[in-house]
C-alpha positions as CSV (number, residue, x, y, z in Angstrom):
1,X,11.0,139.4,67.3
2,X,14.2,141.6,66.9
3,X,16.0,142.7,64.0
4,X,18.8,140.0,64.4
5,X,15.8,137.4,64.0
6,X,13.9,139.2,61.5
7,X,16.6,138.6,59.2
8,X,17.5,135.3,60.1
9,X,17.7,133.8,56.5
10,X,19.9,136.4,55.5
11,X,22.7,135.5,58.5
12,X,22.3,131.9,57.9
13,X,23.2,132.5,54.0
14,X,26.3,134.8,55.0
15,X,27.1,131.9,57.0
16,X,26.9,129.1,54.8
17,X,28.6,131.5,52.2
18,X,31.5,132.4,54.8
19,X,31.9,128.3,56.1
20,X,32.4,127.6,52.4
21,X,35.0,130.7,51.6
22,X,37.0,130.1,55.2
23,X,37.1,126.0,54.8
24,X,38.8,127.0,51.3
25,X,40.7,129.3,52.2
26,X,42.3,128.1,55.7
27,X,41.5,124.2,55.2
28,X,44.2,123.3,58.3
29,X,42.1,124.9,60.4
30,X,39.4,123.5,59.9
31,X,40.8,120.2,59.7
32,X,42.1,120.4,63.4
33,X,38.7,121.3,64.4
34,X,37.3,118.4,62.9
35,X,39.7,116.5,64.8
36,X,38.4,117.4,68.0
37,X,36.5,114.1,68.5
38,X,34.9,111.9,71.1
39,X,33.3,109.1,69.7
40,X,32.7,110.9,66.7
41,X,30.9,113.4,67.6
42,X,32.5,116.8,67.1
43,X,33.5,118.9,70.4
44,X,33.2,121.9,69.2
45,X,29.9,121.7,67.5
46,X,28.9,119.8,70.0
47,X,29.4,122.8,72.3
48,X,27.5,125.1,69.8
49,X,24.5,123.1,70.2
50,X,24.8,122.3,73.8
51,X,24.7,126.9,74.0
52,X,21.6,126.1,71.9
53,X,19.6,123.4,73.7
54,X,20.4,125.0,77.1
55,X,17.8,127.8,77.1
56,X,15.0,125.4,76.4
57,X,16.6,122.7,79.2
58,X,15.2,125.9,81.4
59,X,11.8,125.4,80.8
60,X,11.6,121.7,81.3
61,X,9.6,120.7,84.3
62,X,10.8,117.8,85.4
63,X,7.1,117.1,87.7
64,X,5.2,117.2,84.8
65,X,7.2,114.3,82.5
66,X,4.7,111.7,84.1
67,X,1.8,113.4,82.8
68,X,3.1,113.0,79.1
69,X,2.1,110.0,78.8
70,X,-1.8,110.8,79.4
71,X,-1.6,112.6,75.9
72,X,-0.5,110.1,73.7
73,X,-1.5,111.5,70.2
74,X,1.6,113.5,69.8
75,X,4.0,110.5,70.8
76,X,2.6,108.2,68.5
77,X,2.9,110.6,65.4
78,X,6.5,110.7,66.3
79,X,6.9,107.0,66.6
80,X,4.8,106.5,63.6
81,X,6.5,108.9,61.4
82,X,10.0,108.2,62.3
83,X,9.8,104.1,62.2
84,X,6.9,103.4,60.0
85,X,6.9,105.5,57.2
86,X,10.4,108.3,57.2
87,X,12.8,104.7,56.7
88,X,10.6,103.4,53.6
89,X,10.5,107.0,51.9
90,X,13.9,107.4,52.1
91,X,14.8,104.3,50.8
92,X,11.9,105.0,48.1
93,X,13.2,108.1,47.0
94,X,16.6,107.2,47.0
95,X,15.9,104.2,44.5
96,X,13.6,106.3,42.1
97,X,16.2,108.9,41.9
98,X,19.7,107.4,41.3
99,X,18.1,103.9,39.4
100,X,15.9,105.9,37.3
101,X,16.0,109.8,36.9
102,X,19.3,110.4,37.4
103,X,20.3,106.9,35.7
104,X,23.8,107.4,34.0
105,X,24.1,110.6,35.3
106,X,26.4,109.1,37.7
107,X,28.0,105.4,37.9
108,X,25.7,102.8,39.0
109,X,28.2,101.5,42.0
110,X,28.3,105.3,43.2
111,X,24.7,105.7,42.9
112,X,24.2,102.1,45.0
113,X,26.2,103.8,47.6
114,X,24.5,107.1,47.6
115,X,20.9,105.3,48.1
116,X,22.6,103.7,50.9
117,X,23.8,106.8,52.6
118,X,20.3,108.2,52.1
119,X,18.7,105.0,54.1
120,X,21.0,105.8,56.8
121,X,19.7,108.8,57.1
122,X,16.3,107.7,57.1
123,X,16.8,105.4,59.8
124,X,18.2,108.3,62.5
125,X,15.5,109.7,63.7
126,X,17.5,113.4,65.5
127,X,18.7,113.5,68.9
128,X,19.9,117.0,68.9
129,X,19.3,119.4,66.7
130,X,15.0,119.0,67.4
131,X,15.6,121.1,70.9
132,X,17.0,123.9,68.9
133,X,13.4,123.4,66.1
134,X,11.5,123.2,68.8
135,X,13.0,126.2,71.1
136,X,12.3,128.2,67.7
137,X,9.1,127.5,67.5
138,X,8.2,128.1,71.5
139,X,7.6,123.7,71.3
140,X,6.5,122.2,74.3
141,X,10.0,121.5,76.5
142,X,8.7,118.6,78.5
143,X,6.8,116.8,75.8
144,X,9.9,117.0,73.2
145,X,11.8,115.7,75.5
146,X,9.8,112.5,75.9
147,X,9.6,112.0,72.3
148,X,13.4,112.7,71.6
149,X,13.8,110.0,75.0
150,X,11.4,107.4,73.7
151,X,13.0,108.1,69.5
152,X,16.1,107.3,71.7
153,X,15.3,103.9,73.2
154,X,13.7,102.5,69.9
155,X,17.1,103.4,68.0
156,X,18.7,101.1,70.7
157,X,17.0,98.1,69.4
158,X,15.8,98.9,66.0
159,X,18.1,100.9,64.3
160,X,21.0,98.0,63.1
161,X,18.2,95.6,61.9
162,X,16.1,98.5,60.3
163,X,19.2,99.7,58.4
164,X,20.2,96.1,57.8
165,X,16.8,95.1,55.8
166,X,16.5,98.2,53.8
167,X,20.4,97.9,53.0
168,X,20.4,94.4,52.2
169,X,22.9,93.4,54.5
170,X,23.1,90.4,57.0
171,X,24.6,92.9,60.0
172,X,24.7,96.3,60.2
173,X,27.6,97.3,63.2
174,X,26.3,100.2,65.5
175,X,28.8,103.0,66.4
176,X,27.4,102.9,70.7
177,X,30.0,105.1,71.5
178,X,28.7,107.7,69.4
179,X,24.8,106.8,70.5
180,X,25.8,106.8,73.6
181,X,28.1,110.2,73.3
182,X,25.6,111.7,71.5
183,X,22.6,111.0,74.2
184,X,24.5,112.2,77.1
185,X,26.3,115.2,75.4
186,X,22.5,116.7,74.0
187,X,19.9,115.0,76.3
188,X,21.2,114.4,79.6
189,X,24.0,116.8,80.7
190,X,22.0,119.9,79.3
191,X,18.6,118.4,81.0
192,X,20.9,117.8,84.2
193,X,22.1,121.6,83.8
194,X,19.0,123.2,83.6
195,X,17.5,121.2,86.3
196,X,19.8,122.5,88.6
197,X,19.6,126.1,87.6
198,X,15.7,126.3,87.7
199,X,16.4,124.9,91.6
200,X,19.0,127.5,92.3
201,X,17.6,130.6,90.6
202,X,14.2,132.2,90.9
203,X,11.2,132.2,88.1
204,X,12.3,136.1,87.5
205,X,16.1,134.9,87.3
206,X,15.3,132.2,85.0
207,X,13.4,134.4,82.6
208,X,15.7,137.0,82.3
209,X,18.6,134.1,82.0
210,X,16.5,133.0,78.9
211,X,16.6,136.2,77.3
212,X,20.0,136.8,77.7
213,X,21.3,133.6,76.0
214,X,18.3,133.7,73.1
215,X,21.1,135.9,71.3
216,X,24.0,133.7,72.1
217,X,21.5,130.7,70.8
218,X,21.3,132.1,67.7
219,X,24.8,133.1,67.4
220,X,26.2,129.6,68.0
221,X,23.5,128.1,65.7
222,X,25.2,130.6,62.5
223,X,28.6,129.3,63.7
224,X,27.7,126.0,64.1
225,X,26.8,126.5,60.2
226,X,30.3,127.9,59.7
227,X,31.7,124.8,61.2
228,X,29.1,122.6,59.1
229,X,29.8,124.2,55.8
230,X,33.4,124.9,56.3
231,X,34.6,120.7,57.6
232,X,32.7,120.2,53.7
233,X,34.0,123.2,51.8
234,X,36.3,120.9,49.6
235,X,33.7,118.2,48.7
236,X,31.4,121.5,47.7
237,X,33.6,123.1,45.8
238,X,35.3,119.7,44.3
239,X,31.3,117.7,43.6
240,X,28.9,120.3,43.1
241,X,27.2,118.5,40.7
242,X,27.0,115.2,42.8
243,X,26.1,117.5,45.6
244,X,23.0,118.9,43.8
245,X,22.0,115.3,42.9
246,X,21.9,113.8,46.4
247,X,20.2,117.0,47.5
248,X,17.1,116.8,45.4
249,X,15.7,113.6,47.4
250,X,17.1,114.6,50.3
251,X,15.0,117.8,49.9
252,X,11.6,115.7,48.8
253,X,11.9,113.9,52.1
254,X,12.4,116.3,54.0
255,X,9.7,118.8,52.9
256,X,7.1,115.5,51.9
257,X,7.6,114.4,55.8
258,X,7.2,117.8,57.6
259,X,3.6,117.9,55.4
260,X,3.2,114.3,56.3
261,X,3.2,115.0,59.9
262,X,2.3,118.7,60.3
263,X,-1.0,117.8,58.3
264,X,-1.4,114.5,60.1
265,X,-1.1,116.7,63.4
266,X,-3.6,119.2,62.4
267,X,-6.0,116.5,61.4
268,X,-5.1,114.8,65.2
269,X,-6.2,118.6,66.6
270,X,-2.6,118.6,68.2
271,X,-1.9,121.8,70.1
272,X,1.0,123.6,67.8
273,X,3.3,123.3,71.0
274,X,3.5,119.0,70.3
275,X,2.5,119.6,66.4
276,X,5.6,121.4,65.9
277,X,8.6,119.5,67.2
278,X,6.4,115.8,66.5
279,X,6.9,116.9,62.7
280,X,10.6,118.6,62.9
281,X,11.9,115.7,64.9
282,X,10.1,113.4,62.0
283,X,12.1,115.9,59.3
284,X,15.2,116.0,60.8
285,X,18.3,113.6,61.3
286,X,20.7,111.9,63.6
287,X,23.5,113.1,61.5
288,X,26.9,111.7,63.5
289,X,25.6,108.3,63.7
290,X,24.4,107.8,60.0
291,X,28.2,109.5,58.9
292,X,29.7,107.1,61.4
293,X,28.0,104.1,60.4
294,X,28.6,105.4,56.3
295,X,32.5,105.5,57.3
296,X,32.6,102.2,59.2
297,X,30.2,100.4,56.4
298,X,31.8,101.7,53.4
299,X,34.8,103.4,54.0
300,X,35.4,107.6,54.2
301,X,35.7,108.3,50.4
302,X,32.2,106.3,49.7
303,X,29.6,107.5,47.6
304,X,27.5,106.7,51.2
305,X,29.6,108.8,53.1
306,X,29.1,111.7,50.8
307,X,25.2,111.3,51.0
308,X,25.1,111.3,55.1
309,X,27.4,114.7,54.4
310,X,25.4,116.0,52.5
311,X,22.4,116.4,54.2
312,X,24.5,117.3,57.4
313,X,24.5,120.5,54.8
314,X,21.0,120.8,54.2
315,X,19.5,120.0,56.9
316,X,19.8,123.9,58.9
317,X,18.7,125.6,56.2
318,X,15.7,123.3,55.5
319,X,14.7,123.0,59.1
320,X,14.9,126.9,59.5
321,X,12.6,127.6,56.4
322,X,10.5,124.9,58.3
323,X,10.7,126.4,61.7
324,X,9.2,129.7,59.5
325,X,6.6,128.0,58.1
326,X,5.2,126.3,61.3
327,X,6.0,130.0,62.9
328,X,3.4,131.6,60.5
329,X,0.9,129.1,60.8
330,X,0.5,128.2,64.0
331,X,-3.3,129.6,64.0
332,X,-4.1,126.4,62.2
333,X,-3.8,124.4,65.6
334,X,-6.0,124.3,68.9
335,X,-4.7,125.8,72.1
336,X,-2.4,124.0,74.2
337,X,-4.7,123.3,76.6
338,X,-7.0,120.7,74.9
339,X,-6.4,117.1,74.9
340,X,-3.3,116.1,72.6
């Protein structure tokens, strides 16, 4: 590991610090950036994460996908985690926050709305973001791509109705543009890409290709923060205190449901190549489409949309000190090569 990642946390706190100070500073800017939309999914960070998820798109094998399924112990975890437990939590913590602890700390029709936000969180299992966890933590590329696929093709079916019982509401309208976007903009033109370069370049080509964008990875994930933090530098600056109250659950399920499934993966004696993206992609969140739904459900000022904002906010940091913690104990798992 290099200098640059050695201090990792240190870049990624300059860069929350400068999104903050430049989305103050030069809002307009920002704002036309944030306008750069296809079905709302932002261009430009899209394109960060795309420079992120390409390196590990190298190493996917596409001849070996079939034999995922012969270990199913990591897959199951996933599914488990994400549409059996993560939803209920959220929705849990959300109601034991805003209806009891923090009970007149804030209105009770904006504390409704945050709880909803929150359950739209919980019920967007990532799509993105997991490559770039799982690329930091050398994850398996062909296995996290199944379970990303198959997370996929459940939140087809089971998403609206999921988010419909847990919000109380008879129909919950799904954004597929912004599914849809979001599936072929991080999954299947950066899959597509990196097929084709492993067929056109050799095994010494493709290695040294790695090394040379693991910088540029990096470098787009700390702008990517400076986009994050800077599209939300007015809500920061303007609700800190609302902020910090959304956060605190948002934290507890994020750090309860990494142990949840990093322990449940140890106890499965996954190999820490499956152990560690089946418990980040459990952790982390299909951000556009829980803002998008927020938006179209209960309008762009909403105590909802605020909560699927903020933990777009959180979530970097939290899945970095994650993807550090899985880093430093990856002794606790079995070698890759025994049954998963």
């Amino acid at each position: 590991m290099g200098r640059f990642e050695r201090y990792l946390s240190v870049w990624v706190a300059l860069a929350i610090g400068a999104g903050v100070a430049l989305g103050s500073v030069a809002p307009g800017v920002f704002e036309q950036v944030a306008r750069l939309e296809w079905a709302n999914v932002n261009l430009v960070v899209a394109g960060l994460i795309w420079l992120m998820i390409f390196p590990m798109m190298l190493k996917v094998d596409p001849s070996c996908l079939a034999d995922v399924g012969k270990k199913p112990k990591g897959l199951a975890l996933t599914l488990t985690i994400n549409w059996l437990i993560k939803p209920f939590t959220m929705a849990a913590l959300g109601v034991l926050f805003f209806e009891h602890v923090f009970a007149g700390l804030v209105p009770a029709a904006d504390a409704q709305e945050y709880v909803a936000g929150m359950i739209l969180l919980g019920v967007a299992p990532c799509t993105a973001m997991v490559f770039v966890w799982s690329h930091l933590t050398e994850g398996d590329a062909n296995y996290t791509l199944v379970q990303v696929s198959v997370n996929d093709l459940i939140m087809v079916f089971a998403f609206a109705p999921l988010a419909g019982l847990l919000l109380g509401v008879t129909s919950v309208e799904v954004p597929w543009a912004t599914l849809i976007a979001s599936v072929v903009l991080f999954v299947v033109v950066p899959l597509a890409a990196g097929i084709v370069t492993q067929r056109v370049s050799t095994k010494e080509r493709l290695e040294t290709l790695g090394r040379r964008l693991k910088p540029a990875s990096i470098l787009g994930l700390l702008l990517t923060i400076v986009l994050l933090f800077g599209f939300q530098a007015e809500t920061l600056l303007e609700q800190p205190t609302r902020v910090l109250l959304i956060a605190v659950p948002l934290l507890l399920q994020s750090y309860g449901i990494f142990a949840l499934a990093y322990g449940l993966a140890r106890a499965l004696g996954l190999p820490f190549t499956v152990a560690a993206p089946a418990a980040m992609i459990g952790t982390s969140n299909f951000f556009e489409l829980a803002v998008a739904v927020a938006i179209s459900l209960f309008g762009l000022d909403s105590g909802a949309a605020l909560a699927t904002v903020v933990g777009v906010l959180i979530e970097v940091p939290v899945m970095l000190s994650l993807v550090a913690f899985a880093n430093r104990t990856q002794g606790w798992f079995p070698e890759p090569l025994e049954a998963t």
